[in-house]
Each structure stands twice: as structure tokens, then as C-alpha cells.
One Martini backbone bead per residue (centre of mass of N, CA, C, O) as a GRO file, in nm:
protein
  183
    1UNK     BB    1  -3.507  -9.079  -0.896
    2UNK     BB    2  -3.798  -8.967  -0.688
    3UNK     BB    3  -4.111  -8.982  -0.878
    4UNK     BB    4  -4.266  -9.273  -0.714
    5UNK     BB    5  -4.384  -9.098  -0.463
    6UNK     BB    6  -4.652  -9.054  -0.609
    7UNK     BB    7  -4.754  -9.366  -0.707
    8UNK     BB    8  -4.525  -9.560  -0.692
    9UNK     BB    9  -4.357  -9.858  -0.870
   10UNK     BB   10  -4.568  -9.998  -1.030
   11UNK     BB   11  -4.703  -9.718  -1.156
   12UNK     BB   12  -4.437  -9.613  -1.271
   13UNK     BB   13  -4.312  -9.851  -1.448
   14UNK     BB   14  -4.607  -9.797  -1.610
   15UNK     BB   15  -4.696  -9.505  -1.625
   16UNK     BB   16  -4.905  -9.463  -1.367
   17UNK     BB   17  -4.934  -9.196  -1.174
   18UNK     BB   18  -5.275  -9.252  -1.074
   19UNK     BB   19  -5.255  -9.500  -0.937
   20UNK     BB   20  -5.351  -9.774  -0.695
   21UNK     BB   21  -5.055  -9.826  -0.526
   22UNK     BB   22  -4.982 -10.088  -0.310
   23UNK     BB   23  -4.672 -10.043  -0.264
   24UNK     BB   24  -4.369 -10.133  -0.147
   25UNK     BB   25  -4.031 -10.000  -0.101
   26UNK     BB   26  -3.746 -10.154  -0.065
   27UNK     BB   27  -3.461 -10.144   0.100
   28UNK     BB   28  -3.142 -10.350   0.105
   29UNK     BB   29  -2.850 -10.381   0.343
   30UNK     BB   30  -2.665 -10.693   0.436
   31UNK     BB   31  -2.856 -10.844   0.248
   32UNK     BB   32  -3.037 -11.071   0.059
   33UNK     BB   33  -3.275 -11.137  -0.157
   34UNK     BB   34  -3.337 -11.411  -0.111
   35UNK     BB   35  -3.395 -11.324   0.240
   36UNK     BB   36  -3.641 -11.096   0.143
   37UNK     BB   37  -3.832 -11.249   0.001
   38UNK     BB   38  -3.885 -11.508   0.239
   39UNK     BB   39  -4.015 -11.319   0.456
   40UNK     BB   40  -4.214 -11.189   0.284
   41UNK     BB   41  -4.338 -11.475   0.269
   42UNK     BB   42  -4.364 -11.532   0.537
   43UNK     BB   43  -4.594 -11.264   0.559
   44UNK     BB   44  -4.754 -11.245   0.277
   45UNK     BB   45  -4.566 -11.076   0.109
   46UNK     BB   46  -4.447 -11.056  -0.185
   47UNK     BB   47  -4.265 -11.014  -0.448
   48UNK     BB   48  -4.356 -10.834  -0.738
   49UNK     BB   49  -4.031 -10.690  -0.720
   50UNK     BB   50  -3.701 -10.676  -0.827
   51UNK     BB   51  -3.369 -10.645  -0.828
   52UNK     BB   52  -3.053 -10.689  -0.835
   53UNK     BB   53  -2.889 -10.817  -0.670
   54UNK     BB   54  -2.647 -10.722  -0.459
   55UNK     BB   55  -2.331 -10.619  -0.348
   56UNK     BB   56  -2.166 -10.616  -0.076
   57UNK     BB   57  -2.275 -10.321   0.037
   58UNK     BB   58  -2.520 -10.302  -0.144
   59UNK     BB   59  -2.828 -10.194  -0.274
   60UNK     BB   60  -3.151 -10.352  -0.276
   61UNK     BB   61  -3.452 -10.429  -0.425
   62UNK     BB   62  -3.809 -10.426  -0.364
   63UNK     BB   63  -4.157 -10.514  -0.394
   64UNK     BB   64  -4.475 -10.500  -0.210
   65UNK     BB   65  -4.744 -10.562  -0.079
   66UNK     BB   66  -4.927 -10.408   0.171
   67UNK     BB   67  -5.133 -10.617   0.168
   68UNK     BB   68  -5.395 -10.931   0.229
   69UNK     BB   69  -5.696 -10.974   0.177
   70UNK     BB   70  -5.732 -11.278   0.143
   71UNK     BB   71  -5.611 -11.284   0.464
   72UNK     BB   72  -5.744 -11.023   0.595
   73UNK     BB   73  -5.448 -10.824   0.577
   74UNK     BB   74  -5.408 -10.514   0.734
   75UNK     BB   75  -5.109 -10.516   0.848
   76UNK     BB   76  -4.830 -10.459   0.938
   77UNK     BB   77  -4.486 -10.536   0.923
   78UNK     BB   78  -4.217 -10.716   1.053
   79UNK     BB   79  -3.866 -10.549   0.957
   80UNK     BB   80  -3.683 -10.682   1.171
   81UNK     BB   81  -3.713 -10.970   1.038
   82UNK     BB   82  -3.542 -10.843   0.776
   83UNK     BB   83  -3.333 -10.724   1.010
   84UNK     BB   84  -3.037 -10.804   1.084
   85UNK     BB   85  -2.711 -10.823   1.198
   86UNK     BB   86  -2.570 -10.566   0.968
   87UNK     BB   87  -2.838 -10.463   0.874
   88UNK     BB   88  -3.070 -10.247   0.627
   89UNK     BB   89  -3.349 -10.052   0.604
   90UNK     BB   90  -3.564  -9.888   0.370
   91UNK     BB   91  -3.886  -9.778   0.392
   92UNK     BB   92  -4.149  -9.689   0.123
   93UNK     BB   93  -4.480  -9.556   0.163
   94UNK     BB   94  -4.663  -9.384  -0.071
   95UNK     BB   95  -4.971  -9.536  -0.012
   96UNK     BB   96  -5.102  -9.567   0.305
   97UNK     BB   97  -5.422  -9.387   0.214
   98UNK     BB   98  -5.675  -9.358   0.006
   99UNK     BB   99  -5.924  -9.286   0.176
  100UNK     BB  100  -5.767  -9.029   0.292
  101UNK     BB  101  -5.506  -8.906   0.181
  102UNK     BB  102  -5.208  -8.960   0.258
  103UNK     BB  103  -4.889  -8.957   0.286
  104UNK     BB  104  -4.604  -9.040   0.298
  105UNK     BB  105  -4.398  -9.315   0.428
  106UNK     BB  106  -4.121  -9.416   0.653
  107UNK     BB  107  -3.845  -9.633   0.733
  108UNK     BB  108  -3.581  -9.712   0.951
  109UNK     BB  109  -3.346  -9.991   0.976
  110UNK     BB  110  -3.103 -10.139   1.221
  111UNK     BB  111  -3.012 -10.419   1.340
  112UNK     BB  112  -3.362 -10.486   1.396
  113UNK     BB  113  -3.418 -10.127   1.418
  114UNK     BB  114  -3.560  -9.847   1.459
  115UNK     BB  115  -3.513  -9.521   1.395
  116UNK     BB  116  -3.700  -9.424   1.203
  117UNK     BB  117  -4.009  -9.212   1.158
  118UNK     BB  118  -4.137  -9.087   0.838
  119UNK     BB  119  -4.387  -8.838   0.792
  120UNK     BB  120  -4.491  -8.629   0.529
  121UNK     BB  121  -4.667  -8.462   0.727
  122UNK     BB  122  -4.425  -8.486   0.937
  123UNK     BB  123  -4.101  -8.499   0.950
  124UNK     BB  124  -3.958  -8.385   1.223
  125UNK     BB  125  -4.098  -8.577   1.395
  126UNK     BB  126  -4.097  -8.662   1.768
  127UNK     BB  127  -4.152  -8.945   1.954
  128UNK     BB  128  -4.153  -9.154   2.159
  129UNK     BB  129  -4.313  -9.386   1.944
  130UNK     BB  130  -4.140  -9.184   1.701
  131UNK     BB  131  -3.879  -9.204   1.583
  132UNK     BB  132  -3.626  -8.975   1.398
  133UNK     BB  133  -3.267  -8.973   1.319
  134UNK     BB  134  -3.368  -8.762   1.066
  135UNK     BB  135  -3.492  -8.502   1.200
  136UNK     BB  136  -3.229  -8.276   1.164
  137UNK     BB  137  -3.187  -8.328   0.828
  138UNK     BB  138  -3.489  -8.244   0.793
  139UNK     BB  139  -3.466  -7.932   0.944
  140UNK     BB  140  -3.203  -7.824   0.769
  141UNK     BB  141  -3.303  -7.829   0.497
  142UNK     BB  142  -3.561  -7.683   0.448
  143UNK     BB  143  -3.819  -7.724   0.328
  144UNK     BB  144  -4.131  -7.724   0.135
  145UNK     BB  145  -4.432  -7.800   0.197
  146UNK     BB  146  -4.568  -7.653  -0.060
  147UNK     BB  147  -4.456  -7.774  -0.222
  148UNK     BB  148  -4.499  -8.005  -0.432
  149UNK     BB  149  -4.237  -8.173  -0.453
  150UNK     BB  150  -4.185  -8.246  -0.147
  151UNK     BB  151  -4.171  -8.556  -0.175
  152UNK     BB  152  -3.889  -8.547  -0.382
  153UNK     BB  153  -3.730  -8.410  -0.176
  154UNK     BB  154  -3.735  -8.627   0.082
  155UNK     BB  155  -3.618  -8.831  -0.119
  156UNK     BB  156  -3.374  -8.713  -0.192
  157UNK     BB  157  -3.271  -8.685   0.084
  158UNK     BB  158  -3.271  -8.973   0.214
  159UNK     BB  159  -3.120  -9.097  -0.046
  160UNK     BB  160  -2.875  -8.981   0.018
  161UNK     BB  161  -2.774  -8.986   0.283
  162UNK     BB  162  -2.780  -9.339   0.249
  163UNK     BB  163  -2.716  -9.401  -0.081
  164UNK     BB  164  -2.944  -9.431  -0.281
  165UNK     BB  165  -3.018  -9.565  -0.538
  166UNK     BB  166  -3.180  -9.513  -0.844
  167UNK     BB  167  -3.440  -9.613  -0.999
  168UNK     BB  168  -3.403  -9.886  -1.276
  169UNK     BB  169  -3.650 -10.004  -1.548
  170UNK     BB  170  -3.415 -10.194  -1.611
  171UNK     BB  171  -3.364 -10.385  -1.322
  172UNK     BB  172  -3.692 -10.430  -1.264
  173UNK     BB  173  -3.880 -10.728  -1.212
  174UNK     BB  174  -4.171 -10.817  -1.266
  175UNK     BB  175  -4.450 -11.030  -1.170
  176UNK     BB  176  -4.751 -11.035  -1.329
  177UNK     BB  177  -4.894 -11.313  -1.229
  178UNK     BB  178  -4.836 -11.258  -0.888
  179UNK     BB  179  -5.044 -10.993  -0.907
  180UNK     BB  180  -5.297 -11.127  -1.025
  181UNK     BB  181  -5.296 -11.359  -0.802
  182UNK     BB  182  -5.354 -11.173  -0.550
  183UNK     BB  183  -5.636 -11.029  -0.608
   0.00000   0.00000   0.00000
């Protein structure tokens, strides 16, 4: 199930189609839940949900808030820091601005690289400063990018691709205290 790409994660586990989530949904593998959160956490964006601990070799997912007003902080976060070597991170920002109305963006990291970054409002493109490992694989696949659905189609495009499992609102715990307490 891909269709929390339409409105972000915290507002899917709501059924709130249509809020304003501004939060990120990391899938991370090759490390650990807490070190995941401890990491977030040193970058000033907590996890605000996070699903159960991941079995070596499978992946676990986490969900923090997109930027940091309280402390003026609007810059993207640097999760090269959250991905060591060995580890894996598929990072999905649904929303990556509501006053602009842009579609969702991607990136994968692997080994503390970035390999992948998918704007999905143009998925196939590969730019120097722009890597883009996916790019063949989202070009085979030949979405219709006029399809409504085209947003749920390209996730779950990369998630077969990574093995990605399906978020299931049964394992992922929010934490609505520290949701209240961070705006």
C-alpha cells in the first residue's frame, strides 16, 4: 500500500488525506531503530513515529517532522550521518512544499551515498549534481505521468525494486506528545 505518498504518513495514519504532513518517512536498513532515532535526534528532528525494530537484514521504518521552526531550521538534513557503511536509507518526502504545490520527492543512499534522487515530477531525470540509479528502471517501467495515480504508481515502482514492505498502521507507533510539543 502506497498511498500515504498522496498526503504524507502521519496524516495517512490519521485519514487525513488532505493535512499538511510535513514529515519524512525513512525506510532504513543495514542499522538499527535506535540509531536511527539517536541520529535524528542529533539533527534536531525527532522521530515522530517509527514502526517495530527491523531484523537484521530487513528494513524498519522511522518518520520525522521536515524542518525545525523552533530553531529557525528549514535546511534538508544530512542522512549520509544516518547511513553507514553497510547500511541502506530510502528516504520519501511526500510533501516537500505546500506553498509551491511540488509532488513528492525520493532518495536512496546507500553506504553513506547518495545513489538515487527522484523528483517525481520528472522521475527518469539524471543531472551531474543529480545522481539518479533509478533512472532506467523508472524509464522501463513507462508510467503515465497524467495518470492520477502516477505518484502511487512510482512508489510502489520503487518499492518492489528495493523490497520495500507495504507500512502497516498496526506496527508504527506515533508519538503525538512529542508532535504537540515540537510546533
Amino acid at each position: 500500500m502506497t498511498d500515504w505518498i498522496r498526503s504524507g504518513v502521519i496524516a495517512w495514519m490519521e485519514g487525513n488525506r488532505y493535512g499538511e504532513d510535513e514529515t519524512v518517512l525513512v525506510y532504513f536498513k543495514g542499522t538499527g531503530l535506535s540509531l536511527m532515532a539517536e541520529g535524528l535526534v542529533a539533527q534536531h528532528r525527532p522521530p515522530f513515529a517509527y514502526g517495530n525494530d527491523a531484523a537484521p537484514g530487513d528494513w524498519g521504518v522511522i518518520v520525522h517532522p521536515m524542518f525545525n521552526p523552533s530553531r529557525n531550521d528549514f535546511d534538508d538534513i544530512d542522512y549520509r550521518k544516518l547511513c553507514p557503511q553497510g547500511a541502506e536509507l530510502m528516504v520519501f518526502v511526500p510533501n516537500p512544499c505546500f506553498a509551491k504545490a511540488h509532488g513528492p520527492k525520493a532518495y536512496h543512499y546507500k553506504d553513506g551515498q547518495i545513489s538515487s534522487c527522484i523528483d517525481y515530477e520528472g522521475p527518469e531525470y539524471i543531472g551531474e549534481y543529480w545522481p539518479n540509479k533509478m533512472a532506467p528502471l523508472i524509464t522501463a517501467a513507462g508510467l503515465d505521468y497524467n495518470n492520477e495515480n502516477h505518484e502511487e504508481q512510482l512508489t510502489q515502482l520503487i518499492s518492489d525494486h528495493l523490497g520495500l514492505p507495504a507500512l502497516d498502521r498496526s506496527t508504527i507507533t506515533v508519538d503525538h506528545n512529542l508532535m504537540a510539543s515540537y510546533f
